[in-house]
N, C-alpha and C positions, 0 to 999 in steps of 0.2 A: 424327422420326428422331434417334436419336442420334449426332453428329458431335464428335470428340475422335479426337486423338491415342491409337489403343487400347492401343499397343503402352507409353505413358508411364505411371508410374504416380502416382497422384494427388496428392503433392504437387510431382511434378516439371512434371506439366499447370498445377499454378496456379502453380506459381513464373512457366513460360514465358508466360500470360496477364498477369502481373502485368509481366513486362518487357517486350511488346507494346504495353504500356497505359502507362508512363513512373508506378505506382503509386511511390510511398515507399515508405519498411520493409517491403519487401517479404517477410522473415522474420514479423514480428508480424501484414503481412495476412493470410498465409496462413494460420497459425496457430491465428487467431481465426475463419477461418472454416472451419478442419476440426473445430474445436471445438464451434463454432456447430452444426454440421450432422450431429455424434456420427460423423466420419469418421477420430478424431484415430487409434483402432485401426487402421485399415485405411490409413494415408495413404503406406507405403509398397510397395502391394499395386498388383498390374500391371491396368491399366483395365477389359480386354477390348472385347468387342463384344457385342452378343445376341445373334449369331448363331455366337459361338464360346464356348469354355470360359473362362472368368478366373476370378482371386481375389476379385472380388466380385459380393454378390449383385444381383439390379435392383432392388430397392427404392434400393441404395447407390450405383450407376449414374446413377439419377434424381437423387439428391443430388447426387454429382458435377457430373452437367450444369449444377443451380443453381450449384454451387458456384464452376464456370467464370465465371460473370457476376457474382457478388457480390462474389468478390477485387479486382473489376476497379471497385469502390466503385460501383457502378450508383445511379443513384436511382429506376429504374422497370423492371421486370423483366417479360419479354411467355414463355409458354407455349402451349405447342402442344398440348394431353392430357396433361399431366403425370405422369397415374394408368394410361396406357395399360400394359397389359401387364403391371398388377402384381393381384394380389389385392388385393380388399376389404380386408383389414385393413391392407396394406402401403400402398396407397392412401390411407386416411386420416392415416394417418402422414408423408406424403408432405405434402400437403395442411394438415397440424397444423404441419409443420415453416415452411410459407411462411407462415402465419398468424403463425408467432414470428417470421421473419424482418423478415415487416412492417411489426408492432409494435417489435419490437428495433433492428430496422437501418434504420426510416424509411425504407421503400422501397415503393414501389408495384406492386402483385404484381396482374397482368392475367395473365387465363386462360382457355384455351377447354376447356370437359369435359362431355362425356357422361354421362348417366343417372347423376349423383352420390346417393351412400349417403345418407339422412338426417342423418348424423351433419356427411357435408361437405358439405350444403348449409345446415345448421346455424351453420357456419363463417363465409359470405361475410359480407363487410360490405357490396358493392352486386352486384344483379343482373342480365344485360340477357339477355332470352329475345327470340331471334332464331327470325324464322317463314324458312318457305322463301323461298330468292331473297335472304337477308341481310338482309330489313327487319327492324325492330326490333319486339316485340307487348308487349314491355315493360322499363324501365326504372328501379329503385328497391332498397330495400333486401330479402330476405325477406318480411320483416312488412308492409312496404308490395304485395307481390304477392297476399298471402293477402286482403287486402282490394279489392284492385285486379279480382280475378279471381270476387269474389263481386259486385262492384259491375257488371260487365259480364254476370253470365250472363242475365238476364231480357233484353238485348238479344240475346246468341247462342241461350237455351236450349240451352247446354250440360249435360250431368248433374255432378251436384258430385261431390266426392272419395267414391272410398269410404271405407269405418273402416280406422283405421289404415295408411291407405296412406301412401309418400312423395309429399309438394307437389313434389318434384321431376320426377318419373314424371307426376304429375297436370298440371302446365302444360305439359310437352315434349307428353303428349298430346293436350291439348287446341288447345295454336298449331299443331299438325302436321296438323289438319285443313284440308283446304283451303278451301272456303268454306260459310261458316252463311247461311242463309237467316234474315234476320232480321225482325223485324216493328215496325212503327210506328204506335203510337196517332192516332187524330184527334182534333180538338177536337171532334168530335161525338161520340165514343166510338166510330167504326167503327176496324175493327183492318185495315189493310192490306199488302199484302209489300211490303217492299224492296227493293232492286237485291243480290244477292250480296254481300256482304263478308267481310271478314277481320278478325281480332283486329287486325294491324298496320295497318291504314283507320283506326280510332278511336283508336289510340295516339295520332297524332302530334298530333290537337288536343286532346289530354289531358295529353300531355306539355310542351304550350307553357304550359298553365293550373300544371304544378308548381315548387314553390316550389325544393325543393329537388333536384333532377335536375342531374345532371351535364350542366354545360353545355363541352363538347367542341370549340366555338368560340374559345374563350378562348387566348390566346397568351402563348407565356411568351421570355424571352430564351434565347437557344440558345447555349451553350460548346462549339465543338467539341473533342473531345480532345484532349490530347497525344499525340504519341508520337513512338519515338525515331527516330535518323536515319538513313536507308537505309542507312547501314553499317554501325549498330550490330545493326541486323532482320536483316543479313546475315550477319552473326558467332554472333547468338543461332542463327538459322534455321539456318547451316551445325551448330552444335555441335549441336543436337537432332535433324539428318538423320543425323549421325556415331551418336551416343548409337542410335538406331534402329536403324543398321546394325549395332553391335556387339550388340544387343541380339536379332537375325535373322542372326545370323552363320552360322547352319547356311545360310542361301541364302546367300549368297557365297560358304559353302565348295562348294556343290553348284555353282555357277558355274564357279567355279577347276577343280573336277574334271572338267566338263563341255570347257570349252577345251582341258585337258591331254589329254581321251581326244579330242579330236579333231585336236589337233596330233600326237597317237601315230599315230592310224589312217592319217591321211594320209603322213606320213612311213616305215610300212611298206609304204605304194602306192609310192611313189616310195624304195625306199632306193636311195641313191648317183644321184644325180638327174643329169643332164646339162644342157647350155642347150638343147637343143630340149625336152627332157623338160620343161623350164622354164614352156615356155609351157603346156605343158593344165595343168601341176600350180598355176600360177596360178590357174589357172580354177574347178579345185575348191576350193582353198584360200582364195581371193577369197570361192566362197560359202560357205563355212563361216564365216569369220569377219564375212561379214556378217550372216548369220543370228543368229551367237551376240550379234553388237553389237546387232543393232535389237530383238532381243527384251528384253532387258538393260534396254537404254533405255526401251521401253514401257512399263514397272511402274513409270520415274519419276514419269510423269503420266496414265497410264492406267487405273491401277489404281481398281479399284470405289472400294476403302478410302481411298484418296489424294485424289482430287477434290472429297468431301463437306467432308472437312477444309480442302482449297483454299478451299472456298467461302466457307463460313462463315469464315475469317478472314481473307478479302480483302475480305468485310460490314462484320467489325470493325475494318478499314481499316489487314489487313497491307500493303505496299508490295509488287506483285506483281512488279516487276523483282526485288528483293532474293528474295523466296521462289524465283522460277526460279533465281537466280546460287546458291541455296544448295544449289541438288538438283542443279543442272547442274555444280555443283564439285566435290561430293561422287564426281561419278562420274569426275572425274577419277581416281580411285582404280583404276578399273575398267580405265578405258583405258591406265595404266601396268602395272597389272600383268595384262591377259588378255596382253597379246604373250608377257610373262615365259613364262608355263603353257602358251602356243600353241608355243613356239621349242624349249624345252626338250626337248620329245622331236623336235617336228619338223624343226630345223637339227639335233639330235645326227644321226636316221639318216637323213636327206637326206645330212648330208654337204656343201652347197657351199662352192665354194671363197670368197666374200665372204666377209668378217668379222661376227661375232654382231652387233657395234652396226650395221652400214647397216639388215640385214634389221629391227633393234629398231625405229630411226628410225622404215622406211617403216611396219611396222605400227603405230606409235603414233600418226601421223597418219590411217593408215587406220581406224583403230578414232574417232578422233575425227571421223571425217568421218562412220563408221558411226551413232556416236551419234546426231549433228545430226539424220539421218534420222529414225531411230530416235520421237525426240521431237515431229516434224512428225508422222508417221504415231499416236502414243497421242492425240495434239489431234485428228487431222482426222476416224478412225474412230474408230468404237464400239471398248470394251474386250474385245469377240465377237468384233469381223473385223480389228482390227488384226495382229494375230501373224499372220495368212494375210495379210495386205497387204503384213507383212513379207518374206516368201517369195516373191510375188510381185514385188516389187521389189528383192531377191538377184537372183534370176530374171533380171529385165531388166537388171539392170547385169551381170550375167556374158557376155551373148549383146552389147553396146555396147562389152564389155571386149576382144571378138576372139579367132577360134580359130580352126583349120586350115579349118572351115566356113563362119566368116563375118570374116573381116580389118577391122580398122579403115580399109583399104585399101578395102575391098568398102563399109565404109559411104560413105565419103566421095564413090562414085557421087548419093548421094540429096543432093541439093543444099542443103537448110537441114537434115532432121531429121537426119540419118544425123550429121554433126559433131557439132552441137547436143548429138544422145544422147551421145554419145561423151564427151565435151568433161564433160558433168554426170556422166560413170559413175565414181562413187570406184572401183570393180574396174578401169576402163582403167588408170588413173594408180597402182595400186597392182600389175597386171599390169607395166605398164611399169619402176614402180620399181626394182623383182628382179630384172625383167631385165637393167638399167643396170649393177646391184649386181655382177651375175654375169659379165654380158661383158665388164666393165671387169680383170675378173682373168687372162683368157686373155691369150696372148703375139700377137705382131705376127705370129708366123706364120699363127696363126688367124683373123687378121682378116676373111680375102675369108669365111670360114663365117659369121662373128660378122654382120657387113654384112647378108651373104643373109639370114639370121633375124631380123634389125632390120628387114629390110625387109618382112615378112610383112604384117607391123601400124603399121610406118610409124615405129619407136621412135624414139628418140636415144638415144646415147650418151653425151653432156651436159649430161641434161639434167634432174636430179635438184633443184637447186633449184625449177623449174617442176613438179617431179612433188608435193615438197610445200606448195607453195604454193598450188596447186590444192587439194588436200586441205587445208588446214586453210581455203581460203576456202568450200567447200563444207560443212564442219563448222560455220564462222560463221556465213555466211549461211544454212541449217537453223535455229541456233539462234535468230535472228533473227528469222524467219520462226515458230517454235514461243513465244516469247516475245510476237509479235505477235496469237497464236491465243490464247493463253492469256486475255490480258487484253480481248481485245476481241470472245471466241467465247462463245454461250451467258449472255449477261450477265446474264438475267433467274435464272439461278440461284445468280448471284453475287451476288444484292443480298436 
């Protein structure tokens, strides 16, 4: 599978590899090896994906991938199919390219590939034909197989190649049988069966008698990398989430326009809004803006596209605090400015009497509290049912947050849960906030009304530092807790 930044375009992917990796002259690596790889035309062309439209073809894609790992000075290079997905002749091309790399760059080029063309089996300089179940049926050069596989057939009575075919085709099909019935001479001359076997049964005390076989036991001293220091990963990491976003800025604007058509809608429900009017219109409002936060947030870490890339360079030993603090900063962006686009129509025809900065305040922590969520829920569900887990948990923090049906009064009967909810729902404490905002503006005549409706839901009137303090510990502790998922959920796909 191919895993890269799709949205980067190819010399700005190897620059950012190259400063992951603490590389030198990181201008001259890269250089040399877009050269190396006949990418130098296309090195400013956008990655894509195969399964979307880009500026390059897959033949150039495949290169790419290498390309990722040799900037990074690799001395041994591992492949997964290489020639998957490409034609025959782009394949061998592909395949001709690691051959020079090889040779040129002194690197060792391991590869797994299917039914190779004669031309690229041509190519290898060692061979290992692997039977079913991963045993090995042989081990050597080409030319050492061709002999290997005529020296063995009188014990399998297998049929020899036909004319002209590829020794490729002809030994896949041959170790892909499952067992030969083989036969053994006696010293008398009677001929008797065998027990069953396999090509890969007489391998391995044939391969103990070879001189020259890769002996794979052998140990060599281990360098572990460089690299640079969590807050340099986080500087680099923040600048290429930024760079992404401007580069996808049509989703941000459809964001932005999405919060505005719904701070519009709702503030023609409620135009000229009153403080009892207050309380339902929290309610709706609550879940709107939680919907709009935790969907927002699930595409930081949820997304199909996003996670592959996670993996593979938390492999190559990105520092996974630093890559969360760079995505989760980024969206600070988000969280300053959806209130802006939410307020604008919705305080204009609402109308209340509090000032635009309280209402800013409380949504900015609400939004940050929303996020935290948001980021828990793309970790803990599949990228299918997160966005409906979303909803569902708007959902329950609206019905926690109190309303003429169910009071935060009426929770506090249920002796642990009913608080407990409460106490966790960002919508109570952002219900509440507004209302603080709003009743603190009436005069002292109004107070026995103001009381009455405090007391619905049990509010304060002072009580605005506890309202975001709560919110933005809810926001942390989310984050926390998603930062905790991250690095220690699903490990086997991170390594």
């Amino acid at each position: 599978m191919d895993m890269r930044s799709e949205d980067s375009t190819i010399s700005y992917a190897a620059f950012c590899i190259c400063m992951m990796r603490c590389v030198l002259d990181l201008l001259a690596q890269v250089t040399e090896i877009e050269e190396l790889l006949s990418l130098d035309t296309v090195k400013d062309h956008i990655v894509g994906s195969p399964d979307s439209q880009g500026q390059i073809s897959g033949g150039q894609r495949k290169r790419v991938n290498i390309g990722m790992e040799l900037v990074a000075d690799t001395s041994i290079l591992f492949l997964d199919e290489p020639t998957s997905g490409l034609d025959s002749t782009t394949g061998k091309d592909v395949i001709e390219l690691l051959k020079c790399v090889a040779k040129v760059g002194n690197v060792t080029v391991v590869l797994v590939i299917h039914q190779p063309r004669y031309d690229i089996f041509e190519l290898f300089d060692d061979l290992i034909l692997l039977e079913r179940g991963g045993r090995i049926a042989f081990q050597g050069s080409p030319d050492q197989a061709h002999d290997y596989f005529k020296k063995i057939q009188p014990r399998f009575d297998f049929d020899d190649p036909p004319a002209h075919s590829n020794p490729a085709d002809y030994y896949l099909d041959t170790i892909s049988e499952r067992v030969f019935y083989s036969q053994e001479q006696k010293d008398d001359g009677c001929v008797t069966d065998r027990e069953t076997e396999t090509i890969a049964d007489v391998w391995v005390p044939t391969a103990a008698k070879t001189e020259n076989h890769l002996d794979m036991r052998q140990t060599s001293t281990f360098v572990p990398e460089a690299r640079p220091l969590a807050l340099l990963q986080f500087l680099y990491l923040l600048h290429r989430q930024f760079l992404l976003l401007m580069k996808t800025w049509y989703v941000f604007g459809l964001d932005m326009f999405l919060v505005l058509l719904a701070g519009g809608v709702l503030g023609a429900i409620y135009n000229e809004i009153t403080l009892r009017a207050l309380l339902v219109a929290n309610i709706t409002s609550g879940v709107a803006i939680g919907l709009t936060g935790m969907i927002t947030a699930i595409r930081t870490f949820g997304s199909p596209q996003i996670r592959p890339v996670f993996w593979r360079e938390s492999a190559a030993g990105v520092n996974r605090v630093a890559y969360f603090c760079a995505c989760a900063s980024l969206q600070l962006l988000h969280i300053f400015i959806f209130p802006v686009f939410f307020l604008s129509l919705f305080y204009t025809l609402t109308g209340p009497a509090a000032a635009f900065g309280g209402y800013y305040t409380v949504f900015i922590f609400t939004y940050w509290a929303v996020f935290g969520i948001g980021y828990v829920l793309s970790l803990v569900f599949h990228p299918d049912n997160s966005k409906l887990a979303a909803v569902v948990v708007g959902l329950i923090a609206s019905v926690m947050a109190g309303s003429s049906n169910t009071s935060l009064c009426k929770l506090k009967k249920y002796t642990f849960f009913g608080p407990a909810a409460s106490t966790l729902s960002y919508h109570r404490w952002y219900a509440e906030g507004n209302f603080e905002l709003e009743a603190n503006t009436y005069p002292p005549v109004s107070s026995y009304d103001v009381e009455l409706l405090a007391g619905v839901n049990d509010y304060s009137l002072n009580n605005m530092s506890t309202v975001l303090g709560v919110l933005f510990a809810i926001g942390l502790g989310c984050r926390i807790i998603a930062l905790l998922l991250l690095m220690f959920t699903r490990r086997g796909e991170q390594k």
